[in-house]
VEXRO-229725 format. One record per residue (C-alpha): x, y, z. Coordinates in steps of 0.1 Angstrom, whole numbers, plus 2048, in hexadecimal, padded with zeros to 3 digits. Layout:
XYZ ...
//
This chain:
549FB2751 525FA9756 521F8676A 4F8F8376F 4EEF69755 4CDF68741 4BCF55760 4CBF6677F 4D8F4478E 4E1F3076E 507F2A769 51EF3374C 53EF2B742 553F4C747 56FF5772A 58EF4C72E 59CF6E731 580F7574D 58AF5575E 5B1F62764 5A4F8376E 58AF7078B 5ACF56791 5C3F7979A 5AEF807B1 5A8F5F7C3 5CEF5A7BF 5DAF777CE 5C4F6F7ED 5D1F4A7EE 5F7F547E5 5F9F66807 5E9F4A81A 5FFF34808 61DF4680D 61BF4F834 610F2A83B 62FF1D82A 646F39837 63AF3385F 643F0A853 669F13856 668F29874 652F1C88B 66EF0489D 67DF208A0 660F328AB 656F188C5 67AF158D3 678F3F8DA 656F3B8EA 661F1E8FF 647F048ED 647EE18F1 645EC48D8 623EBE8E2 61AEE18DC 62DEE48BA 615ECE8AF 5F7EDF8BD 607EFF8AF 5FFEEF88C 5E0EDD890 5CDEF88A2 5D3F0987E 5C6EEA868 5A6EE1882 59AF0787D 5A4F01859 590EDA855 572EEA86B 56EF0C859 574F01836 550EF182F 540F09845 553F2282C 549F0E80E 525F0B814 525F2E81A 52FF3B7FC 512F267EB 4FBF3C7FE 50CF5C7FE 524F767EC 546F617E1 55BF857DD 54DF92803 558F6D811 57AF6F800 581F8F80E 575F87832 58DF6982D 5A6F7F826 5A2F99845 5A0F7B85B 5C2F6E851 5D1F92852 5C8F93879 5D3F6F883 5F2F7B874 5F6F99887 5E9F888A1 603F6C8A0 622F81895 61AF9A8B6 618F7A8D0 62DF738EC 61DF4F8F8 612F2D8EC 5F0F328F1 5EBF548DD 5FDF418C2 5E5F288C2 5C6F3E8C3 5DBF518A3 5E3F3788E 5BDF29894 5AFF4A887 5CAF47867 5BBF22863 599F30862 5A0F4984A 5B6F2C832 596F19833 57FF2E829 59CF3980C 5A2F10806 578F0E7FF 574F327E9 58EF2E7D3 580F0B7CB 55FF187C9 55FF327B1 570F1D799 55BF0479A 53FF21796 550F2D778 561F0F764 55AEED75A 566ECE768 578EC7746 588EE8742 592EEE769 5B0EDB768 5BEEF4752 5BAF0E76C 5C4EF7787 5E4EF7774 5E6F1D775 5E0F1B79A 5FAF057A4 612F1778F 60DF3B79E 60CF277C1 62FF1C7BA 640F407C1 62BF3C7E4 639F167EA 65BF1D7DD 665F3C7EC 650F3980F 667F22821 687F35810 675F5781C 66CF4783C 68FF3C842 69CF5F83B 683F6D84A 68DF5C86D 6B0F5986B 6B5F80862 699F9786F 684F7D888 669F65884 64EF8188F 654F8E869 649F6B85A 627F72862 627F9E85D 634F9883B 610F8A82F 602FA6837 609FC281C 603FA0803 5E1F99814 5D6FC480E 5E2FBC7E8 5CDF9E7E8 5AFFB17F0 5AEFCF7D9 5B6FB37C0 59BF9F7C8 582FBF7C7 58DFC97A7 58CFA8798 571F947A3 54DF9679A 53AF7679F 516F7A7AD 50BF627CB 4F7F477BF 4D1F567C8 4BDF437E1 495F427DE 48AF4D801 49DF54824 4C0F45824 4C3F29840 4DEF2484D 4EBEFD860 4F5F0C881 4F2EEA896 502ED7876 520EF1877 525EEE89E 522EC489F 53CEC8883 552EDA892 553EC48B4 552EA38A1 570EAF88D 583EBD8B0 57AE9E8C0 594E848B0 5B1E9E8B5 5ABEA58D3 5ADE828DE 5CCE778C9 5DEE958D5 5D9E8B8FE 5D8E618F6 5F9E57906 60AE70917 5ECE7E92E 5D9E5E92E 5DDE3C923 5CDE358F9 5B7E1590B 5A9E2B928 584E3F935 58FE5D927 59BE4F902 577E3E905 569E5E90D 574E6F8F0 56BE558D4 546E528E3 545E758E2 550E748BF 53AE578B3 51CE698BF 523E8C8B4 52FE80894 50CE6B893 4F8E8D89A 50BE9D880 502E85866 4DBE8386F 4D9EAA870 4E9EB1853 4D3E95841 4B6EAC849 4C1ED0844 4B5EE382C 4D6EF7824 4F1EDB837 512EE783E 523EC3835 510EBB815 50CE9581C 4EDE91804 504EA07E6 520E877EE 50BE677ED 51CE587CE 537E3F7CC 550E597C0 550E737DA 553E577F5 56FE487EC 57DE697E2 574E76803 58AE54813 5A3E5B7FB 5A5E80807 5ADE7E82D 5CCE66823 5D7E7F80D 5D1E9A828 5E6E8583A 606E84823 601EAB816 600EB8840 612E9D853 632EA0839 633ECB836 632EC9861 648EB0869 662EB2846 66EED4856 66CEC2878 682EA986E 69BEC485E 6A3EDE878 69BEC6895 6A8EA488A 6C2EB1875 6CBED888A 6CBEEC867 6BFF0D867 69DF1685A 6A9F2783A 6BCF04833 69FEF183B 686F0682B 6A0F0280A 69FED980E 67AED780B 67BEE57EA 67AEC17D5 658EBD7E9 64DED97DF 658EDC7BB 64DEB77B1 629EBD7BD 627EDF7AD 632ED178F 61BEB478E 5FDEC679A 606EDE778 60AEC3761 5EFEAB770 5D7EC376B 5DEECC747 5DFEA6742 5B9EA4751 5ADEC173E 5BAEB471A 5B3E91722 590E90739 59EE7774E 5A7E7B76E 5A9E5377D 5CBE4A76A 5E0E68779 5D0E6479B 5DDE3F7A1 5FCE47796 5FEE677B0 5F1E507CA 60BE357C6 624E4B7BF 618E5F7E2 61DE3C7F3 63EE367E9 647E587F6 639E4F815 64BE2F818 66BE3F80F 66CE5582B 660E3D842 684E31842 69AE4E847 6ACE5486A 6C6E6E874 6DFE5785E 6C9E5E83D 6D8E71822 6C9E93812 6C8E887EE 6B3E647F9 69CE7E813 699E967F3 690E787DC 675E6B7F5 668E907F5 665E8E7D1 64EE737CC 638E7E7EA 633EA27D9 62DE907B3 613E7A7C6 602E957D7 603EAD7BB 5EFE997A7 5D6E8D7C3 5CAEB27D1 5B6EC07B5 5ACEA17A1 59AE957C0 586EB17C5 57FEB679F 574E927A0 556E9E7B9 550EBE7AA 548EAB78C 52CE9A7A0 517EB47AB 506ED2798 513EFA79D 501F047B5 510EE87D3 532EEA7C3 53EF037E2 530EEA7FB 53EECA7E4 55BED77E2 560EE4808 555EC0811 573EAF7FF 58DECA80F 57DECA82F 585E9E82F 5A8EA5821 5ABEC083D 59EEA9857 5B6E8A84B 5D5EA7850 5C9EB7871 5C3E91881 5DFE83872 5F6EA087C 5E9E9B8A2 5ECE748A0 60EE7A892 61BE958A9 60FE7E8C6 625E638B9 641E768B4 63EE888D6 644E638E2 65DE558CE 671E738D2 670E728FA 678E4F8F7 697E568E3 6A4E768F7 69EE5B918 6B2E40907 6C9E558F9 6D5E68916 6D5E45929 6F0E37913 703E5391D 6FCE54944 6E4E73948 6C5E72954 6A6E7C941 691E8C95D 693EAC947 677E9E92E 65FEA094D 644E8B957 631E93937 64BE8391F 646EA590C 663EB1900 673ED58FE 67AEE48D8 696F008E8 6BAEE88E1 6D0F008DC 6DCF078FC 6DFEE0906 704ED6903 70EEC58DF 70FEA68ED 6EEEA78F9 6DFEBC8DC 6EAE9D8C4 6D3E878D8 6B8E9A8D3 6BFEA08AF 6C5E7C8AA 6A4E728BC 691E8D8A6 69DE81885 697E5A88E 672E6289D 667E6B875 66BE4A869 653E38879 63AE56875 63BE5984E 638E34851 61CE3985C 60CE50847 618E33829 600E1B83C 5E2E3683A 5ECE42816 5E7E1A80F 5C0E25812 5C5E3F7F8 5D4E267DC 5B8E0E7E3 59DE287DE 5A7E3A7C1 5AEE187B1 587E0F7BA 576E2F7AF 562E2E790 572E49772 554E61766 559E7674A 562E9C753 543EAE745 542ECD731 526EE1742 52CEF5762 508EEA76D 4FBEC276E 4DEEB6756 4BFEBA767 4A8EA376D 494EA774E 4B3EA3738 4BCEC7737 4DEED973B 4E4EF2754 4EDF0D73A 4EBF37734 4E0F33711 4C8F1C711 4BBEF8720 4C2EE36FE 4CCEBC70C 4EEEB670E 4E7E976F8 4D5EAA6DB 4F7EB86D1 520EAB6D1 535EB96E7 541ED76D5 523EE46D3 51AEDE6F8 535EF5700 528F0D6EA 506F0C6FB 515F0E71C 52BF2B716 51BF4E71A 532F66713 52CF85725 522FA671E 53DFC2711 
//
């Protein structure tokens, strides 16, 4: 299959055939970063427990994966706008294969950490490719067809990864949740070298590449979580050091956006996002973060910790989650592709999100399953339809050639809402939790000097006696109300700016109209007004050579 165009930079629209050979590839890279993420999900209380973790370090566990993920994925993103997508994706691929090893041979907290921050580096830059090559290779208007293929084939990876992970842990040890990615990830590679065959978008002149953008990035975005993970327990939220942290923020984030104003080839394409839609889209997308992280962490939290189930039954109660934002990720984006709209399904999703949120803002260790399982219903049909649709209402903003960096842009936000709102959450918890345990144990004459001076508490129960061990279940599952309460409050932000974002039609061209009044196109540079849209497509389709 030959993929230069007539030009040597100008897009086409690719077959659809040739499109599901490019999406095995990408897919097959993305299943196994799927899959180990949601398989490590369920046993990583357990995991914790066996290395002696704390609360506090659970949730560092977890973010240290989604900051490498939020500051890698734009680097990743503008990357691929620069160089080789297929050489990207299978250096994304490697990377994840050695955090997993990595993490599946370690015997402490810390080289956990530094594992599951090279396996966040590596779903970033999977998170920005996959998005990037379709939105190199299909048109706003058709893509939600594909996204509907996508999230179909990533239902085997969401289904069966916290069933596998469960399994996994409970039979042969939690050390196998991350080696069993491994033979998928060699798969994913010879698939990906077989299959793909997109050329790099040419570059007149050296390639520059936003070193001092990509470095201020990445502290403005540790910055926040750094601070919300310390605020409270080590030092007091009104204090020098909390002050410390948000000057350093304000003024790093300040750099960041005054240098990547003036690059030439900026990491964080702020220039690109200027219009109303990617602003509120970008708002819209840390809440969402927010719900989509905050409820996968602390759902199987609240299951195995709150509740004491194993993590093959707890892997098996997330399923409703995970099945109702499959399916209406699948049948959103059909509904967007034959329609052209993507406004009416998003405020739907975001309300529905928010009555998720809501819902499980009230449950407690006296909650029943079926209302839990109901709640986790409507947040997974409220986030299925948000994810895509908001990124496919940027990408339909800019022209081909920033579509990696657009895109990126939007997951790297969404990423950032999820990696600070898991910290800011975790903190909470951390707190509510040690004040339960503390009150807890007082009702029934025990002292609590075993939560420390740090109010951190310890993950490894099982060896407390019952009585005991219910208190800490019992302060577990009534610490998760008050935290998903809190993500309804943020997801309020979402409603609002999906509701206030103005609907543009989902064009038919891969490219934008330049400025003369010409499309993008392989075939020619006839105006998209000269001719009705069924010829457009025509024009823009160049079918390639057999």
């Amino acid at each position: 299959m030959s993929t230069t165009d007539t030009a040597g930079r100008t897009p086409r629209e690719y077959s659809h055939a040739e499109v599901l050979g490019v999406m095995a590839g990408l897919l097959a890279a993305l299943f196994t970063a799927m899959l180990s993420t949601t398989v490590v999900a369920t046993a990583l209380p357990t995991i914790m427990a066996d290395l002696h973790g704390t609360q506090r370090q659970y949730t560092w566990v977890i973010t240290a994966s989604l900051l490498m993920m939020t500051i890698s994925t734009p680097i990743w993103g503008k990357l691929s706008d620069l160089f080789s997508k297929k050489l990207l994706t299978q250096l994304a691929i490697l990377l994840f294969v050695a955090g997993s090893l990595a993490a599946g041979f370690s015997h402490s907290i810390a080289l956990m950490m530094v594992a599951r921050a090279v396996q966040g580096m590596a779903m970033g830059g999977l998170i920005a490719l996959v998005q990037s090559v379709m939105g190199s290779i299909v048109s706003p208007r058709d893509r939600g067809r594909y996204a509907g293929y996508m999230g179909a084939v990533m239902t085997v990876a969401t289904v069966s990864g916290p069933l596998l992970g469960g399994v996994i842990t409970d039979g042969i040890g939690w050390r196998w949740t991350f080696f069993v990615c491994v033979p998928l990830a060699v798969v994913a590679l010879a698939i990906i070298q077989w299959k793909l065959d997109l050329p790099a978008h040419p570059r007149d002149g050296r390639v520059r590449i936003d070193y001092l953008g990509g470095i201020l990035l990445s502290i403005a975005a540790a910055l926040p979580m750094l601070w919300v993970t310390f605020a409270g327990s080590d030092y007091a939220w009104i204090s020098w050091q909390s002050g410390a942290f948000l000057a350093g923020f304000a003024v790093t984030a300040a750099l960041t956006v005054l240098v990547e104003l003036r690059a030439p080839e900026p990491m964080l394409p702020l220039r690109v996002l200027h219009n109303s839609t990617a602003v509120l889209m970008i708002v819209a997308s840390l809440a969402v973060g927010v719900a989509m992280f905050g409820a996968g962490v602390f759902l199987t939290q609240y299951f195995q910790l709150g509740a004491g189930y194993t993590p093959t039954k707890a892997g098996m109660m997330t399923i409703p989650m995970i099945i109702s934002q499959m399916l209406s990720a699948t049948i959103g984006g059909q509904i967007v592709s034959r329609t052209g709209r993507w406004k009416p399904i998003m405020v739907v999703g975001s309300i529905t999100m928010l009555a998720g949120l809501v819902g499980l803002g009230t449950i407690s260790h006296t909650t029943s399953y079926p209302l839990v399982a109901l709640y986790m219903v409507l947040l997974g049909l409220g986030v299925g339809t948000l994810v895509q649709n908001i990124v496919l209402a940027v990408q339909n903003t800019v022209d081909v050639a920033e579509v990696g960096a657009a895109s990126a842009a939007i997951a790297f936000f969404r990423s950032l809402g999820g990696a600070v709102g898991v910290a800011v959450l975790g903190a909470v918890l951390t707190n509510l939790v040690a004040g339960n345990v503390r009150e807890g144990l007082g009702q029934m004459g025990i002292p609590a000097d075993r939560l420390g001076s740090s109010g951190d508490t310890q993950l490894d129960v099982g060896g407390l006696p019952p009585e005991v061990r219910g208190v800490f279940h019992d302060a577990y599952a009534d610490g998760f109300g008050p935290l998903f309460m809190i993500a309804a409050a943020i997801a309020v932000v979402t409603v609002l700016a999906v509701i206030a974002v103005r609907e543009t039609p989902l064009r038919l061209t891969i490219g934008m109209d330049r400025p003369d009044g010409d499309v993008t196109t392989s075939a020619g540079s006839a105006p998209a007004e000269s001719a009705p849209p069924e010829s457009t497509t025509e024009e823009v389709t160049s079918r390639p050579e057999r």
